[in-house]
N, C-alpha and C positions, 0 to 999 in steps of 0.2 A: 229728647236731646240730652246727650250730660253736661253736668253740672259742674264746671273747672272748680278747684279749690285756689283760694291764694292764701299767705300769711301762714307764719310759723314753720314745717316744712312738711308742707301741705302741696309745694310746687307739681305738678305733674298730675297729681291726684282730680281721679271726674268721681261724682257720683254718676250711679247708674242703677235706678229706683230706690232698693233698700240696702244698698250699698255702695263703698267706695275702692275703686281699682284705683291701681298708679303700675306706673312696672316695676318690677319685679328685679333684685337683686339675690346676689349669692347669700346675702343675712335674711330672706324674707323666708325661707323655712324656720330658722330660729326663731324669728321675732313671733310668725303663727306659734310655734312651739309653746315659748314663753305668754304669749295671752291666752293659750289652752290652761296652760299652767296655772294661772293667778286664777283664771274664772271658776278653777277648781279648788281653789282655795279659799272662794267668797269675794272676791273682786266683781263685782257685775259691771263699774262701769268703765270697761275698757271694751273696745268692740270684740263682736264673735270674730274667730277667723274661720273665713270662707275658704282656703287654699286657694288654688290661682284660678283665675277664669278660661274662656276657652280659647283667649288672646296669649294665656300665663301671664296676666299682669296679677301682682298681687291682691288680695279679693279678702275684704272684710265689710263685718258691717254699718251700715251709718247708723248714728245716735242721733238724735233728733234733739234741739236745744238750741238756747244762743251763747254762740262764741264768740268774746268781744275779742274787738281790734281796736288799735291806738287810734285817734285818742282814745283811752278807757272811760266808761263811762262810770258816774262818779258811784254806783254801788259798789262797783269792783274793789272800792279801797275800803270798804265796811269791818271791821273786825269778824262779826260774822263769816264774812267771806275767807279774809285770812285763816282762821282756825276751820273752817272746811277744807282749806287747801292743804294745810299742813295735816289732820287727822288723815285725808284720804293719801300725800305722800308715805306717811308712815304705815300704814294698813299695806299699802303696794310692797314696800320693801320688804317688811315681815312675811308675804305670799310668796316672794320671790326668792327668798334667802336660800331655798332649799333646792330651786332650779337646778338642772343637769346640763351644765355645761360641758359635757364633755362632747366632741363633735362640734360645736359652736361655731359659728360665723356671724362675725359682727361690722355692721356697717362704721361704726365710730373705735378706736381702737380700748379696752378694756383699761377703768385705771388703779392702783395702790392706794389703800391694802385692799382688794376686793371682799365686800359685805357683802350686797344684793347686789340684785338686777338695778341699775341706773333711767330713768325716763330720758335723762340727760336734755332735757327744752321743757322743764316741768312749768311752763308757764301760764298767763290768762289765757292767751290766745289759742292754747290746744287744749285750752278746758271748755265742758258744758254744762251749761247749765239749763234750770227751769225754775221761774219765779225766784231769782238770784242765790238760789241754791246749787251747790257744787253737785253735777249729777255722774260727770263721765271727764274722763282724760284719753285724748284723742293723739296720732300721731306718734307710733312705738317705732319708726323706724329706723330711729338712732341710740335705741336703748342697747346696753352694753354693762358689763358688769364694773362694780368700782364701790369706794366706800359711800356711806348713809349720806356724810355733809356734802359729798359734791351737789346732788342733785338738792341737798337743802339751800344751799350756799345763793346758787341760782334760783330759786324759788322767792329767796330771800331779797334778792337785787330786786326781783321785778315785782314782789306784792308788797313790800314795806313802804315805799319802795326805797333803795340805796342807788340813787343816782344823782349828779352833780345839778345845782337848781334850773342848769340850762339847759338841762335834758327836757323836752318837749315830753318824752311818754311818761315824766316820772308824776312827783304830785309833791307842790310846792307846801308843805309842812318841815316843821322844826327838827331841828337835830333831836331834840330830845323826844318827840311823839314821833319820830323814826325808832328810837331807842325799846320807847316802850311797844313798838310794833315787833320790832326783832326780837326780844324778850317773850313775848306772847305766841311768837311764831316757833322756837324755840322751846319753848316751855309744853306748850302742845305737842307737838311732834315727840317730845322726851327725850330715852336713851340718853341724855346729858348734854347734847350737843351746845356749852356755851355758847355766848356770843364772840368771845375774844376765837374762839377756834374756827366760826363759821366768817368770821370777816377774812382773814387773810387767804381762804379759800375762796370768797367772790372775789377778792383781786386778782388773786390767780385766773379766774376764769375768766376774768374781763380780759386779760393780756391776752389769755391762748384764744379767746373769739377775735378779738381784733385780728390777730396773727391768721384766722383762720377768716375772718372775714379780705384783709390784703391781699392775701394767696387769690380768693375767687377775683376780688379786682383786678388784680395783674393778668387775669388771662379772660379778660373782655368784657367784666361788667367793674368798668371805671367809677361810676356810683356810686359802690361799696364802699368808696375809699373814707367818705366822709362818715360812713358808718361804723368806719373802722375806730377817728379816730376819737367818734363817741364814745363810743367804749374805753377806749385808753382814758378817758377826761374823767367818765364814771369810777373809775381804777382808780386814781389818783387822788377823787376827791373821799370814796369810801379810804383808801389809807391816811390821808390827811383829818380825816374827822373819827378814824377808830376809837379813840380814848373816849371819847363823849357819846360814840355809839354803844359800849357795854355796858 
């Protein structure tokens, strides 16, 4: 029997033995492409791509590990864990910089200035692990090209974590052992990415999730809407507390 997936966007997605099908989009020859790509450049944990099955759903393989879901369990906010997640974002983008984009189709639309390839959902829930080591980053299907901080930006909201203290997934800690999370998440990762430049970029991206969370509400999962306007409150409170976050 397959194995439905849920969480992160994973929707659709069965396994089926030592792999995961979902269907298949006009981006999923890109995206096989691009994780041809990286595993050729030393990436191993992203899955093999399979090409399509004999359905043509898209067809890669499964990693074996656990993937947490909200609530996080309380290793997931280890410093350990943080500096696995930032080494392995930067290792991806450096693989990916040199990608052939030319012919490209992408499920999410590509954003400025483009550096690498983007994960763009670079979060806990499409990672894997094994004995709370970072092993694999799962779920390429909305990767698309754009600059290094976006996908740091959002990494950033969800493993420091920078959410308002009423956000249920976040983790009720101080502005300032926030600070010094972001600092270290930052610092790891390199290339210079301050703090003052990656904050107003997770603001940004909480406003266009929301906006993109609204959209799916208004056309039949009404739900959303309260999800949406979590994210707008996470917005608000990462811009209200910046100066004490750098």
């Amino acid at each position: 029997m397959d194995e439905v997936f849920d969480g992160g966007n994973m929707g659709g997605a069965v396994r089926v033995g030592g792999t995961v099908r979902r269907t298949a989009g006009p981006w999923s020859p890109t995206i096989q492409r691009l994780l041809h790509h990286v595993r050729d450049r030393g990436i191993n944990g992203v899955p093999e791509p399979l090409g399509a099955d004999e359905h043509g759903r898209d067809n890669v393989s499964y990693l074996a590990g656990v993937v947490p879901r909200y609530p996080l369990p309380d290793w997931v906010w280890s410093d350990a864990v943080l500096v696995d997640t930032a080494r392995f974002l930067v290792a991806f983008h450096e693989a990916s910089a040199d990608f052939d984009v030319a012919g490209a189709t992408w499920q999410v639309p590509a954003h400025r200035p483009v550096e690498v390839i983007c994960h763009n959902d670079f979060a806990p829930y499409n990672m894997v692990f094994d004995e709370q080591r970072l092993t694999a980053v799962i779920d390429w299907d909305t990767a698309s090209p754009g600059p290094r901080v976006w996908d740091l930006a959002y990494l950033a909201y969800r493993i420091v974590p920078l959410t308002d203290p009423a956000n249920s997934d976040g983790l009720g800690s101080s502005v300032t052992e926030r600070s010094r999370r972001l600092r270290l998440l930052c610092d790891t990762y390199g290339h210079r990415p301050d703090p003052s430049v990656v904050l107003p970029v997770v603001v940004q991206r909480l406003h266009d999730l929301a906006a993109f969370t609204e959209a799916r509400a208004t056309s039949g999962r009404e739900h959303l809407s309260d999800h949406a306007a979590l994210y707008r409150r996470d917005a608000v409170w990462v811009d209200a507390n910046a100066d004490a976050l750098c």
